[in-house]
C-alpha positions in Angstrom: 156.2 44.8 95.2 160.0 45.0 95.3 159.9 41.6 96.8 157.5 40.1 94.1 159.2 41.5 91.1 162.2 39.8 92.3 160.7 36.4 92.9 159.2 36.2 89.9 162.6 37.0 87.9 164.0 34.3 89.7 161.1 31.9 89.1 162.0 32.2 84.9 165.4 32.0 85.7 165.0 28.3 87.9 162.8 27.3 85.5 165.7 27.6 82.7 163.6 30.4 80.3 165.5 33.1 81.7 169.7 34.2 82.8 170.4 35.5 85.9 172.4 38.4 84.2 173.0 39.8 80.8 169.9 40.5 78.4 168.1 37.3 79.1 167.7 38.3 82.4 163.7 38.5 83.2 162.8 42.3 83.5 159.8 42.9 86.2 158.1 46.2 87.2 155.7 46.0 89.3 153.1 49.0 90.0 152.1 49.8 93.2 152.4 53.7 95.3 155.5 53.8 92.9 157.0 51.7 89.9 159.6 49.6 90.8 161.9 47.3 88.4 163.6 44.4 89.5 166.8 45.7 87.6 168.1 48.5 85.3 167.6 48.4 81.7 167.7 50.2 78.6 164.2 49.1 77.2 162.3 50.5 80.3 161.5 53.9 79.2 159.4 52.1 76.2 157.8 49.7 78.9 157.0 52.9 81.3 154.8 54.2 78.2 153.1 50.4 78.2 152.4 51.0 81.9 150.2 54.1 81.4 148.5 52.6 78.1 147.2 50.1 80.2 145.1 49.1 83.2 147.7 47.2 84.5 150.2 46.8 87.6 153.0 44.8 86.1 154.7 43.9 83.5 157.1 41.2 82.6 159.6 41.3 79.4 161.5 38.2 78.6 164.5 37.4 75.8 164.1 33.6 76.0 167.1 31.9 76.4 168.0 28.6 74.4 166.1 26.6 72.9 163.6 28.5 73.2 165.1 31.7 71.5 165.9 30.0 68.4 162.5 28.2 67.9 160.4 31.4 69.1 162.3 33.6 66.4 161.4 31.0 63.6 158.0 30.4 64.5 157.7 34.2 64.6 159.2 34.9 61.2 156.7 32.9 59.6 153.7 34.7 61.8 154.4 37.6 60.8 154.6 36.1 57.2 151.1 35.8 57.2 148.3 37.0 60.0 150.8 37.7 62.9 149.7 34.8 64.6 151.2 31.7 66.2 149.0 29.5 67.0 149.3 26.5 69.1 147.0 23.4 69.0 147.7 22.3 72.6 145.3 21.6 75.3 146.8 24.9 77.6 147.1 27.4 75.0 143.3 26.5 73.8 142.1 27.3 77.0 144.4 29.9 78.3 145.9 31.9 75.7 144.0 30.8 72.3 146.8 32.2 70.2 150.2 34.1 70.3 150.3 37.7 68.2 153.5 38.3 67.1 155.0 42.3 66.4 157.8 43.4 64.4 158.6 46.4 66.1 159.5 47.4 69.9 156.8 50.2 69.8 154.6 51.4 72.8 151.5 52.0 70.6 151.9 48.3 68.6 152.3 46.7 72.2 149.5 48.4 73.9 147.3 47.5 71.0 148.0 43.9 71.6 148.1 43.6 75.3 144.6 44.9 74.9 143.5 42.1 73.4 145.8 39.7 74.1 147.6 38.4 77.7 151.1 38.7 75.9 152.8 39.7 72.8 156.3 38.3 71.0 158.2 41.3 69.5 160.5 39.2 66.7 162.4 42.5 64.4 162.9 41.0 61.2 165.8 42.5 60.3 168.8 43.5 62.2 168.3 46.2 64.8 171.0 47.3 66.8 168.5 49.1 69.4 166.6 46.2 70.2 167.0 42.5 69.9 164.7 40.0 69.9 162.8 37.6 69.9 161.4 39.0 73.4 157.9 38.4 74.7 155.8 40.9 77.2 153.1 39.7 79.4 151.1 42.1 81.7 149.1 41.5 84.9 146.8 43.4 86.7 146.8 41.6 90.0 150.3 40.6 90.4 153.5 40.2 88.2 152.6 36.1 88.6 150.4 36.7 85.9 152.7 37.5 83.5 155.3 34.8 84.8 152.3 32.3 84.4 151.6 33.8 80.9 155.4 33.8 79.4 156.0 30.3 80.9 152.4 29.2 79.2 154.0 31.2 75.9 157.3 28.9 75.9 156.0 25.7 76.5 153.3 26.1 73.8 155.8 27.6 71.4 157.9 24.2 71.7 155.6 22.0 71.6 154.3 23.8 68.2 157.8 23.5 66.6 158.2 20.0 67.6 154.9 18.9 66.7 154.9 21.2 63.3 157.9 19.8 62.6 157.2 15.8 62.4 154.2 16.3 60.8 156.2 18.5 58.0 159.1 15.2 58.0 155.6 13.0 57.8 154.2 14.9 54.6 157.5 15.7 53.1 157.5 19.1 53.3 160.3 20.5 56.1 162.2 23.0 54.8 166.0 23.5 55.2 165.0 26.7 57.7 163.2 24.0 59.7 166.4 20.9 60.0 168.6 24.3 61.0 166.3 24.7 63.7 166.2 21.2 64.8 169.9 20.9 64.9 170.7 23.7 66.6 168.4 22.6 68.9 168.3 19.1 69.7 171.9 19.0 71.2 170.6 21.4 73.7 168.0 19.4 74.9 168.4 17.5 78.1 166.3 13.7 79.3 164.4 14.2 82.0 167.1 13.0 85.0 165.9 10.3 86.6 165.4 11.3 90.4 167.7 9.9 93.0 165.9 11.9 95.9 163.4 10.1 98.4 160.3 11.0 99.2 158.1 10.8 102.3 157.7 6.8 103.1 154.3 5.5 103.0 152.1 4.5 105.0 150.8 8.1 106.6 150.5 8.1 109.8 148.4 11.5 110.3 147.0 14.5 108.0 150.0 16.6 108.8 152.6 14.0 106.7 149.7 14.0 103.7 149.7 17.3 103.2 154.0 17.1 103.7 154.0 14.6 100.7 152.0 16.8 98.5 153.9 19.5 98.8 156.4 17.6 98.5 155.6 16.5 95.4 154.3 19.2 93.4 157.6 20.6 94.6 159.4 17.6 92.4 157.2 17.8 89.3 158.1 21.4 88.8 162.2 21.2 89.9 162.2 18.1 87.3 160.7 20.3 84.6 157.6 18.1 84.2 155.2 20.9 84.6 155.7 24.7 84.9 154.5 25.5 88.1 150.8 26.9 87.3 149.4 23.9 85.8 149.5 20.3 86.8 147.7 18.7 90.1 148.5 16.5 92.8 146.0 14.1 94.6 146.4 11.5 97.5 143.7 9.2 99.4 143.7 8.8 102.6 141.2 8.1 105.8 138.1 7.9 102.8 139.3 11.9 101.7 140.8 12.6 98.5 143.5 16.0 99.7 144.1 17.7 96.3 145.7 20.8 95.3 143.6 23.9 94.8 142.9 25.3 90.7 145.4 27.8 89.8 147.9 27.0 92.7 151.3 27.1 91.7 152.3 23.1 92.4 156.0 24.5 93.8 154.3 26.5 96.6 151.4 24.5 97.8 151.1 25.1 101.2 148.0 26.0 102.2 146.5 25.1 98.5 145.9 22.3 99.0 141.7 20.6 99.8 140.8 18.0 101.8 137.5 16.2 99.4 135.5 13.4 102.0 134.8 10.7 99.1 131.3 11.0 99.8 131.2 14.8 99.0 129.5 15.7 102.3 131.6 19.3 102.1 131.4 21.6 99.8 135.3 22.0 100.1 135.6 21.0 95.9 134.2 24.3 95.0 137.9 26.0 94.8 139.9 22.3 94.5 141.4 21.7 90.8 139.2 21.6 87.9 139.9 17.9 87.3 138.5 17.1 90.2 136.3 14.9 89.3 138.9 12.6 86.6 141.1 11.9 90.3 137.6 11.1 92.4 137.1 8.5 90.0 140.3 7.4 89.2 140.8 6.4 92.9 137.3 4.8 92.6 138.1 2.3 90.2 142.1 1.9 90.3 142.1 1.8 94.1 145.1 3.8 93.9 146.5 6.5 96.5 148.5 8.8 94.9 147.7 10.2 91.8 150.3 12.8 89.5 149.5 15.1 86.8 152.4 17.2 84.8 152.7 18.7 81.6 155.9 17.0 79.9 156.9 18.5 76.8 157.2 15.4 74.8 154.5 13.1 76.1 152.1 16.2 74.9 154.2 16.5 71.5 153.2 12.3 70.6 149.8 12.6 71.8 149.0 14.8 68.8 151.4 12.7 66.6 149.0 11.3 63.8 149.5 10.2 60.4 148.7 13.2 58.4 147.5 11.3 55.4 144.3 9.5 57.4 143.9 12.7 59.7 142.8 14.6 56.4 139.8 12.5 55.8 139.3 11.7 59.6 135.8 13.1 60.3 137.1 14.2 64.1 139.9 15.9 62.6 138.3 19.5 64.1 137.9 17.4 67.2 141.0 15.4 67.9 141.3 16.1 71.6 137.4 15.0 72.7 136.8 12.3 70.3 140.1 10.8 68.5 138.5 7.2 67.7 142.1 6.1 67.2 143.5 3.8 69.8 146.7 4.7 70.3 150.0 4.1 72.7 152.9 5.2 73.7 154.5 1.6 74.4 152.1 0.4 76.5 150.6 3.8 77.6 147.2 4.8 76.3 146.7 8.3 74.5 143.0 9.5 75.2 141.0 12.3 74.6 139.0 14.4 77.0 139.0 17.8 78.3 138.0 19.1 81.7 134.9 18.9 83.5 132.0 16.3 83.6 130.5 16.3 81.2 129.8 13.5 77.7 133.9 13.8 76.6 135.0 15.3 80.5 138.2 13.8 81.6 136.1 11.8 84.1 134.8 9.3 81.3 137.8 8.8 79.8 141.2 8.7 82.0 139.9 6.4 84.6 139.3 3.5 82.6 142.4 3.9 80.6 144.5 4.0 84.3 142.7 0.7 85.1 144.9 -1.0 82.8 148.5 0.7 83.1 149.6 3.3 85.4 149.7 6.0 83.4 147.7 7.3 80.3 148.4 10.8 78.2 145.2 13.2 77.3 145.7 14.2 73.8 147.3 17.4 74.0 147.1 18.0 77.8 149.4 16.3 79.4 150.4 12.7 81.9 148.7 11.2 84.5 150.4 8.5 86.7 149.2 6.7 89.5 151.1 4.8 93.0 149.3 2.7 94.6 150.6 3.5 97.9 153.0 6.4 97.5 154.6 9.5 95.2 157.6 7.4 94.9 155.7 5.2 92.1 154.1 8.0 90.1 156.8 10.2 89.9 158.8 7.1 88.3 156.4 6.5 86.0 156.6 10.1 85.0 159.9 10.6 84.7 160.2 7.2 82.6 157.4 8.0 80.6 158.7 11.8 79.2 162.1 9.9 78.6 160.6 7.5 76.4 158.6 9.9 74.8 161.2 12.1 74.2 163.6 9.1 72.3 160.6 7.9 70.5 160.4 11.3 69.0 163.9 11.6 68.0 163.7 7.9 66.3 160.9 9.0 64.3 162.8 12.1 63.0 166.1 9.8 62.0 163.5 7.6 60.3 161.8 10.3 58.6 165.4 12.4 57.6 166.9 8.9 56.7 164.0 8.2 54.0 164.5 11.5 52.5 168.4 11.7 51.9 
């Protein structure tokens, strides 16, 4: 447990959420004959009671570090506000997390109640309090302390993509508040392009299974060190020999090795039952595109523009409920497609919608899920198009806010 309460500190900390010392610094305890924390700190003896409130066998407390710090506290402030509740519209906190409760006070009983219910909790005091400051966010598991790392990563990418979407669409209706431009403009100049990757990866062709398998470690190793996914979510694919190899639902894309399924195109095995979820959107992808290598991250701002939709003919759109399974808008991001869809198979499943959209362009955005890109031979190609993608998303975002703030000054 020692060992795993350690990795998982360092995990937040690589994937820039987390300090290596001082109070960001991730603090881990992980439960097993004894408790064990990965380092000493004064809000333990409160997270000790948490322990034996709940069924659990780790726990995971986390001051975000910037940006996230300042745009957690404000979304917070408002929560609490109201209901207590942030909640995200995004395709991974639907299905994962549904909504974020937010406490005012670092209390045993108030965090117990929550954890009950809920896989994490942001503790935001309201006022100065020089015994605890905040915001901070708890996340418990009951398997293994990567459940709460997977849960507070899930927690900081949903709350950006909130402020950043809540934010143009205030701009768009005229509404932002001088509390909200603080935030952007504290924030912005923190925020860093995706860096266009000088590494090489494994040359195509493939001479055996052995190098496939290399390359898609290889490159779910890429999408997570580039920031284009946090390392839970996401999924890899490559053809090869008439098999689609694909990583495994729930692996972490940084540590694939031996998560990863060989699929025979004819689906002879039964090997798809644990391969990712979206399965069956890469089986036809490759099917109609004829591509290889197939990519699938999570970057921040190509999920932000997906939702980006004029907010005047959004409130009489009759799919306004229903924007990420049947937008009827046809929309791009240059010459990238925005679709809908969701997992599985079935009438709005991913499989109906992403692979005729990659017919025409290597790459197309699900509305509030995230980027596909495809190489026809190689990795090299779709993790490009990735990178190139998330960097134009990211300055078409920032062009619309100047136009927006520009109209209104």
């Amino acid at each position: 447990m020692e060992q795993l309460v350690n990795k998982y500190s360092y995990k937040l900390v690589q994937a820039k959420l987390g300090d290596i010392s001082g109070p960001l610094q991730p603090l881990i305890g992980g439960l097993d004959d004894t408790l064990v924390w990965n380092r000493r700190a004064n809000e333990i003896p409160v997270l000790e009671k948490v322990f034996k409130g709940l069924n659990i066998n780790s726990l995971v407390f986390l001051r975000p570090k910037e940006p996230y710090g300042s745009l957690i506290r404000f979304l917070a402030k408002n929560a609490l506000k109201s209901f207590g509740m942030i909640q995200p519209k995004d395709c991974e906190t639907r299905t994962f997390l549904h909504d974020l409760p937010v406490i005012s006070q670092f209390c045993p009983d108030q965090i117990i109640h929550t954890l009950k219910k809920r896989k994490s909790v942001i503790i935001a005091p309201q006022k100065n309090n020089k015994d605890f400051q905040g915001p901070a966010i708890i996340a418990h598991g009951s398997v293994s302390p990567e459940q709460g790392f997977i849960t507070i990563s899930s927690v900081c990418f949903a709350s950006f993509v909130k402020f950043f979407t809540d934010y143009l669409q205030a701009l768009q209706l005229g509404i932002a508040t001088p509390d909200e431009h603080d935030v952007f403009d504290s924030i912005v100049p923190l925020l860093e392009p995706i860096q266009k990757s000088p590494s090489k990866f494994i040359p195509s062709p493939f001479s055996n299974e052995e190098i496939v398998y290399s390359a898609i470690i290889e490159a779910g190793k890429k999408i997570v060190e580039y920031g284009l996914v946090d390392s839970f979510f996401g999924n890899v694919s490559f053809f090869w020999n008439k098999t689609l190899y694909i990583s495994q639902t729930g692996s972490s894309l940084d540590e694939l090795s031996g998560c990863i399924d060989p699929i025979p195109m004819d689906c002879s095995t039964s090997a798809g039952i644990t391969a990712s979820s979206e399965l069956s959107a890469h089986l036809e992808t490759i099917s109609v595109t004829g591509c290889k290598a197939i990519l699938h991250g999570h970057p921040r701002f190509c999920v932000i523009l997906s939702m980006d939709c004029d907010p005047k003919k959004k409130a009489v759109c009759n799919f306004k409920k229903q924007c990420h399974i049947k937008c009827p808008e046809k929309r791009f991001v240059e010459h990238t497609p925005i679709v809908p869809g969701e997992v599985g198979t079935g009438p709005f499943g991913l499989c109906n919608t992403l692979p005729s959209a990659l017919t025409q362009t290597n790459s197309a955005i699900v509305y509030g899920h995230g980027l596909f890109t495809i190489g026809k031979n190689n990795f090299s190609q779709a993790f490009q198009t990735m990178q190139e993608i998330e960097n134009l998303c990211y300055s078409t975002y920032c062009k619309k806010v100047r136009l927006l703030r520009n109209m209104t000054s």
